[in-house]
C-alpha positions in Angstrom: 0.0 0.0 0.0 1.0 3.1 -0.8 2.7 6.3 1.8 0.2 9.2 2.4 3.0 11.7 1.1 3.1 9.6 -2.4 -0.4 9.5 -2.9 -0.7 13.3 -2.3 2.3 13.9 -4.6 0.6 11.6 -7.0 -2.5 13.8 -6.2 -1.3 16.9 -6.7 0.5 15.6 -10.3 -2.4 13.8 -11.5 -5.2 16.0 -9.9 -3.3 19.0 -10.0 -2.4 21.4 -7.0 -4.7 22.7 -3.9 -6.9 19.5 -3.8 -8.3 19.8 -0.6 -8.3 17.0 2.0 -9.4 16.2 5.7 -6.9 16.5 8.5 -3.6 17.8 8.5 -2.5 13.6 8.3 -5.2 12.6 5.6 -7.2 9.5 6.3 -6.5 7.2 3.3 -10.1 5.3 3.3 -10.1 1.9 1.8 -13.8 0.3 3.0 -16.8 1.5 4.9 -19.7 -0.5 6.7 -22.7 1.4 8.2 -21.2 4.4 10.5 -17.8 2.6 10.6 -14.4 3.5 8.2 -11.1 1.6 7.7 -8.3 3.1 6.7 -5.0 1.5 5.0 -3.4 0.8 7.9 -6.2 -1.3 9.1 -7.5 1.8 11.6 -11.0 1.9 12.5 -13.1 5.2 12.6 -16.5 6.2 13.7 -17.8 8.2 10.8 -19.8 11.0 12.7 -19.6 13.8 9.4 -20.8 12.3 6.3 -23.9 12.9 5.0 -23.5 11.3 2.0 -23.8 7.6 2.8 -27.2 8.3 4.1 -28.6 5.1 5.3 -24.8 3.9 6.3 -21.7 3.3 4.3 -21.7 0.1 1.6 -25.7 -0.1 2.4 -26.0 -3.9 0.8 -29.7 -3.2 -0.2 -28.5 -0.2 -2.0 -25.3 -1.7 -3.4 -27.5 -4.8 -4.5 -29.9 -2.4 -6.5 -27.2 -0.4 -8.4 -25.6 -3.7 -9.2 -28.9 -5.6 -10.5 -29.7 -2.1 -12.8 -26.5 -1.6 -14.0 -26.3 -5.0 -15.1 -30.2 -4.2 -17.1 -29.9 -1.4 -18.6 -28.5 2.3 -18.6 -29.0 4.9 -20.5 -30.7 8.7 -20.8 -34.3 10.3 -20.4 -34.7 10.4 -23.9 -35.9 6.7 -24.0 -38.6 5.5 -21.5 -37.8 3.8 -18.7 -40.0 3.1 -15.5 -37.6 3.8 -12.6 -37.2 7.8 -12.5 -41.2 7.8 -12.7 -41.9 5.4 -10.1 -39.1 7.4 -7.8 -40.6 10.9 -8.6 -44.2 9.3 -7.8 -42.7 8.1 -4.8 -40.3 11.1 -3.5 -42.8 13.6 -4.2 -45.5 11.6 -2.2 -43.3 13.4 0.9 -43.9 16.6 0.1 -47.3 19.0 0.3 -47.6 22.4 -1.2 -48.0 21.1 -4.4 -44.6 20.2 -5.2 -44.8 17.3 -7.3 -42.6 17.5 -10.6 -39.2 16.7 -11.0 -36.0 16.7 -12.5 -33.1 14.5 -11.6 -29.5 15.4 -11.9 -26.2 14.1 -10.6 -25.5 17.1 -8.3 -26.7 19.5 -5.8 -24.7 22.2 -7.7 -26.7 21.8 -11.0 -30.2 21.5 -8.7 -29.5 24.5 -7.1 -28.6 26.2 -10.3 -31.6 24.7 -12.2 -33.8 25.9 -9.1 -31.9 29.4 -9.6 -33.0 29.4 -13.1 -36.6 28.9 -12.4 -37.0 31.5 -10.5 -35.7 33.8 -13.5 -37.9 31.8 -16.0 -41.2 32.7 -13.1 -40.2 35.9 -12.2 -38.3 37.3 -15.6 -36.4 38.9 -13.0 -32.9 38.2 -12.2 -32.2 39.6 -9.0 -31.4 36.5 -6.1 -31.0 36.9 -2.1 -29.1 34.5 -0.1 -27.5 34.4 3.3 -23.9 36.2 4.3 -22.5 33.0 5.5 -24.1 29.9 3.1 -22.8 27.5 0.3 -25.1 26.4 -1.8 -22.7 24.9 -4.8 -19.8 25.5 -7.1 -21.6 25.8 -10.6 -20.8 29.0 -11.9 -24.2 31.2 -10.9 -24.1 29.2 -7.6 -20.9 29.7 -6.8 -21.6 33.8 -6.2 -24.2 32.5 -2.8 -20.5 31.3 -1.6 -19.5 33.4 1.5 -16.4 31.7 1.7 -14.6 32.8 -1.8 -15.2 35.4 -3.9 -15.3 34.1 -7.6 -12.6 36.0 -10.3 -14.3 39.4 -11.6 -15.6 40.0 -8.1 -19.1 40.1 -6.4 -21.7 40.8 -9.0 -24.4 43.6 -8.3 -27.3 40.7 -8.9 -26.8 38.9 -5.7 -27.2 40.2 -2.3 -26.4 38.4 0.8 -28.2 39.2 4.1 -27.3 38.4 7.4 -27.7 34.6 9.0 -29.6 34.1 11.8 -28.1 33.2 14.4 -28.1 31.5 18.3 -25.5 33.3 20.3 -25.6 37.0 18.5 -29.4 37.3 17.5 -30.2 39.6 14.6 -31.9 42.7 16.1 -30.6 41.9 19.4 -32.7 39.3 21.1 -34.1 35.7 20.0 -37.5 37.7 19.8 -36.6 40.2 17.5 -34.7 37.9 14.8 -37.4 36.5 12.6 -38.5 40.2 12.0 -34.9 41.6 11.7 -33.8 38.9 9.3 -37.5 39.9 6.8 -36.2 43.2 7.5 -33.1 42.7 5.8 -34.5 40.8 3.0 -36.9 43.3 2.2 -33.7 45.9 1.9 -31.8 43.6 -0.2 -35.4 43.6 -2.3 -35.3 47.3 -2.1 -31.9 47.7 -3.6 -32.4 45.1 -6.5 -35.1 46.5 -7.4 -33.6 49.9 -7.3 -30.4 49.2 -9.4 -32.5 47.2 -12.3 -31.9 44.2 -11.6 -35.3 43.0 -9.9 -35.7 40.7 -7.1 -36.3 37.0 -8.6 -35.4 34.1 -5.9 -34.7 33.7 -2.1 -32.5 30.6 -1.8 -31.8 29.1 1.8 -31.2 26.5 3.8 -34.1 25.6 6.0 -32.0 24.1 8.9 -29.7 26.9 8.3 -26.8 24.2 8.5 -23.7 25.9 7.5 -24.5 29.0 9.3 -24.3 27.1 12.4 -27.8 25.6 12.5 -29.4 28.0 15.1 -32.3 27.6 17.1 -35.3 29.0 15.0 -38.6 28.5 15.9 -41.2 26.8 13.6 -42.6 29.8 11.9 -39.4 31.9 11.9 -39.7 32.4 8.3 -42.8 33.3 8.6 -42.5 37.1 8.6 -39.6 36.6 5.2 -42.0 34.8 3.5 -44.6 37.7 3.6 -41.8 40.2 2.3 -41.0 38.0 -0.5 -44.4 37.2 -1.5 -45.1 40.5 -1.7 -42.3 41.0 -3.9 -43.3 37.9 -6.4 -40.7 36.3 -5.9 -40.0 32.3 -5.4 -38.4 30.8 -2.4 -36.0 27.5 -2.7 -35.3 25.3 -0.1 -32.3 23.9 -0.5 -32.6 20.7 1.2 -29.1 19.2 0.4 -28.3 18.8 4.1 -31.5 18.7 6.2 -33.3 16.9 3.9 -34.8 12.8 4.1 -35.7 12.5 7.7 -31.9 13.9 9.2 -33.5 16.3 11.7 -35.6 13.4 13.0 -39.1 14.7 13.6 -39.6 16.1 9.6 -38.7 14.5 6.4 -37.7 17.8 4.9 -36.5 20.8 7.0 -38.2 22.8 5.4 -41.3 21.1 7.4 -39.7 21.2 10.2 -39.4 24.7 10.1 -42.5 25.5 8.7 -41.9 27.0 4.7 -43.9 26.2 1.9 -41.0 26.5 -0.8 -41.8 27.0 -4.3 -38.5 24.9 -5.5 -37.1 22.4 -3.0 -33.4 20.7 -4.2 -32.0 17.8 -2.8 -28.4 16.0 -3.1 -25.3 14.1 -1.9 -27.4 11.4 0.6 -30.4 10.7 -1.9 -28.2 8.0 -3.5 -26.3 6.5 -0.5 -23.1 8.0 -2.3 -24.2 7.2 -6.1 -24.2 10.7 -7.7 -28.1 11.4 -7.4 -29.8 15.1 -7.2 -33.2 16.5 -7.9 -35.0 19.7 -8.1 -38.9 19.3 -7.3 -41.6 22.2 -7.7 -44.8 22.9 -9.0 -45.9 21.9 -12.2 -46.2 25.9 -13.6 -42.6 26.3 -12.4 -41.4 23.5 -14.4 -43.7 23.9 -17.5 -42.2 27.9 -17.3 -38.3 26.2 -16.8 -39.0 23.7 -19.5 -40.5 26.5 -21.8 -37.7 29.1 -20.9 -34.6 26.7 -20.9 -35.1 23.5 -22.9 -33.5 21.5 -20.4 -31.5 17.5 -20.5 -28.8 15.9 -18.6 -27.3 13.1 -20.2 -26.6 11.3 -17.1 -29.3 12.2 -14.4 -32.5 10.3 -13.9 -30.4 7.1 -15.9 -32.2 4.5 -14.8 -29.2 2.8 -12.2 -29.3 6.4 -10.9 -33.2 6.0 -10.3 -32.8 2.6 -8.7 -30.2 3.6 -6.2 -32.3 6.6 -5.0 -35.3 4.5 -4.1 -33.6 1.6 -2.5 -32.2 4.7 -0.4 -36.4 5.7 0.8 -37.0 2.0 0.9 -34.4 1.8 3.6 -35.5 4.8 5.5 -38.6 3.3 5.7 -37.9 -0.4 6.5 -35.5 0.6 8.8 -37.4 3.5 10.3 -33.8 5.5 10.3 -35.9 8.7 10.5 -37.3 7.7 13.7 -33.7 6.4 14.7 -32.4 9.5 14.4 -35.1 11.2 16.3 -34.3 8.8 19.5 -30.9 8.4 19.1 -30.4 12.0 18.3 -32.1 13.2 20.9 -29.7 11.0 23.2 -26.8 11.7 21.6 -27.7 15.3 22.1 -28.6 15.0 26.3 -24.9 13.1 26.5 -23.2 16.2 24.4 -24.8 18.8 26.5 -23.3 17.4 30.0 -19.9 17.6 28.3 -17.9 20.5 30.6 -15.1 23.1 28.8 -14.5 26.5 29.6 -15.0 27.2 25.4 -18.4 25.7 25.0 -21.0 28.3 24.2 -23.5 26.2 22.9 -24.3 23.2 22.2 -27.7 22.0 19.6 -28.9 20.2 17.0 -31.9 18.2 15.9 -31.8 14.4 15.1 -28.5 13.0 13.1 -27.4 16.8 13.2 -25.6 18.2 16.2 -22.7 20.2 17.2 -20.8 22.8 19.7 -20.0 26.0 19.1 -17.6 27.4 21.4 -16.2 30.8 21.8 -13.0 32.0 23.8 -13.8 35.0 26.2 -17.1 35.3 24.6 -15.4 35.8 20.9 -16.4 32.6 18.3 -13.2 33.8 16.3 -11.0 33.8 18.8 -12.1 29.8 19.5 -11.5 28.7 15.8 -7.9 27.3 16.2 -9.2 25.5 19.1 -12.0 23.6 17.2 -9.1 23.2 14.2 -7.3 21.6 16.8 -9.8 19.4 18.5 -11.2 18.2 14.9 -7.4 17.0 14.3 -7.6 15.4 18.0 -11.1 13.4 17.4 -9.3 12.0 14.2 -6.4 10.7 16.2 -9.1 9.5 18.4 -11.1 7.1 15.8 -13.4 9.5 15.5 -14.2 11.8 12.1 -15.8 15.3 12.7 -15.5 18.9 10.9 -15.7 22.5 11.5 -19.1 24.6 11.0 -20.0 28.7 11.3 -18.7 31.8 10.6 -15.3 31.6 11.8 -15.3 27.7 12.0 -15.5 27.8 15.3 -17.8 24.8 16.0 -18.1 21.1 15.4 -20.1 19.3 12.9 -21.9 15.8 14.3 -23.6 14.6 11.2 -23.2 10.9 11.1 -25.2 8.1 8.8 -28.9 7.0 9.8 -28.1 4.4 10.9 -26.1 5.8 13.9 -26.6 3.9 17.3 -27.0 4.9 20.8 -23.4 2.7 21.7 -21.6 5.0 19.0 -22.5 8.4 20.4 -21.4 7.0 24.0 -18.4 6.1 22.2 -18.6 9.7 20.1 -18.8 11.7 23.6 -16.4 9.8 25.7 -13.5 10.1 23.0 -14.9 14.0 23.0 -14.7 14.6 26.5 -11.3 13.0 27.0 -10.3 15.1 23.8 -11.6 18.3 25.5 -9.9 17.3 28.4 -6.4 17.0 27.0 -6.1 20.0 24.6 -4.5 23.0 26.1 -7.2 26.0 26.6 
């Protein structure tokens, strides 16, 4: 097998330079089973980040249904096959508000920008609002939502990006005042769109607000937004890429869970277990207007293996009842995090197979980010795979498979609290 430094000099040869890895000693990954990794070296590690191997790494009934498909029949939309119309009859049996025609794709990059074009094709306007601190892609209209890096030629006028909600520093000063505060500053990111030209089209955000930091927001938050953008005519998409298919536990979708009726909902990385399966779902004017407008194919999504890896994925949420798992065991998991003691913690929340900390040195969340940097590296040591999360990456990610048990998270929090315990302050 081969040394870590050879494969990343391979990497950056082959690959080319400023591929991005885990960990300051990168986990070379060989097999996966459920919430569990191996490495080369024969390591174990308890997989407690990744989102994409939704209902548990190697999943046998998902591997089995790829495998059966792929050895059919593969090929594109423009022949008829079956599977993508029994899995949009299916997917979009979870959803209300009418949102019951889709498109499959291979990404949530191209569903978010396919959902960012339907709101030009509704509105004819081409003005979009997103938060200050969000990802929603790297497609070249999605990647100006990045807060994170400013793509070459700079910000463009069309895209205005209002301040996240958030737990410790409320917008408008108090927990009360932040649903209102956040409308506000929609409504003056409206104001100014439609003041330059450009016209206010789309509000794109994350339900669960889960790059932000995942705040505590109260069903109905978006309420008053919703009002402001309505107003406006303009369309609201969900993107669903990390909430979304039961992982906050008590909701399918978070957008449920928080209370939206989206025009446009997208979804990604864990509808196919790890096979590369997205979707956009909306209304059926949106989509006859998109259709119309754009004229759009994908060669490769909705291919039939594609179709038949996504609904072994619901069958297994269902048989399994991993959304109700991840209501119990995430609400355990969460009790055990919370007695965790450090003179850093700030906060700690979450909802179902999505938790984390955010800490905060002398009450300042960038003056704790090495420290999280560090304890992420720590936990890895440990066996145990976490990431960073918020503004100044000053938090940990929890955001393990379905299929995570109550004897991993008391594993997960013991390695933690030693972890806390041994890293300088």
């Amino acid at each position: 097998m081969a040394e870590t430094s050879s494969i990343l000099d391979k990497r950056a040869r082959l690959l080319g330079p400023n591929m991005t890895t885990f960990y300051r000693d990168p986990v070379h990954i060989i097999r996966g089973e459920g919430a569990w990794l191996w490495d080369a070296g024969g390591n174990r590690y308890l997989d407690c980040y990744n989102n994409v191997p939704h209902v548990g790494h190697a999943h046998p009934k998902v591997v089995e249904a790829i495998t059966q498909q792929a050895a059919t029949l593969n090929t594109h939309t423009r022949y008829l096959h079956e599977g993508i119309l029994d899995y949009a009859e299916r997917l979009t049996n979870t959803m209300d508000h009418r949102l019951d025609t889709m498109i499959m794709v291979c990404t949530g990059s191209e569903a978010n920008d396919i959902a960012l074009r339907m709101g030009r094709a509704m509105t004819g306007k081409v003005g979009i609002i997103c938060t200050d601190n969000t990802y929603h892609g790297n497609t070249d209209l999605v990647s100006h939502m990045s807060a994170k890096r400013t793509p070459i030629g700079g910000a463009v006028d069309w895209v205005r990006k209002v301040p996240s909600p958030d737990t410790l520093n409320p917008l408008g000063g108090s927990t009360e005042s932040q649903a209102q505060a956040f409308a506000d500053s929609v409504q003056h990111a409206i104001s100014e769109l439609d003041a330059e030209g450009h016209g206010f089209g789309t509000l794109i955000l994350d339900p669960f607000f889960a790059n932000e930091g995942f705040p505590e927001l109260p069903k109905g938050f978006l309420d008053p937004t919703v009002e402001v953008v309505r107003r406006a005519g303009g369309i609201i998409i969900a993107d669903e890429v990390q909430p979304g298919f039961g992982r906050t536990g008590r909701n399918f979708w978070g957008h449920d869970r928080i209370g939206l009726a989206p025009d446009i909902v997208t979804m990604g990385k864990p509808m196919g277990n790890g096979h590369p399966v997205a979707a956009v779902v909306t209304r059926p004017e949106i989509m006859a207007e998109f259709r119309t407008r754009f004229g759009y194919f994908n060669t490769f999504g909705g291919n039939p293996v594609s179709a038949a890896a996504a609904m072994a994925v619901l069958e297994v949420l269902e048989e399994e009842k991993l959304v109700e798992n991840a209501r119990d065991t995430g609400d355990y998991a969460l009790e055990l995090l919370k007695e965790l003691k450090h003179p850093m913690i700030a906060d700690t929340r979450g909802a179902g197979m999505f938790m984390g900390i955010e800490f905060t040195r002398d009450g300042d969340p960038q003056g704790a980010a090495g420290f999280c940097k560090d304890l992420v590296e720590d936990m890895r040591n440990r066996g145990v795979l976490l990431h960073l999360v918020g503004r100044y990456y000053h938090g940990i990610k929890i955001r393990p498979p379905m299929c995570f048990d109550r004897s991993q998270a008391e594993l997960l929090v013991e390695k933690l609290d030693a972890s806390l315990k041994a890293l300088p302050v």
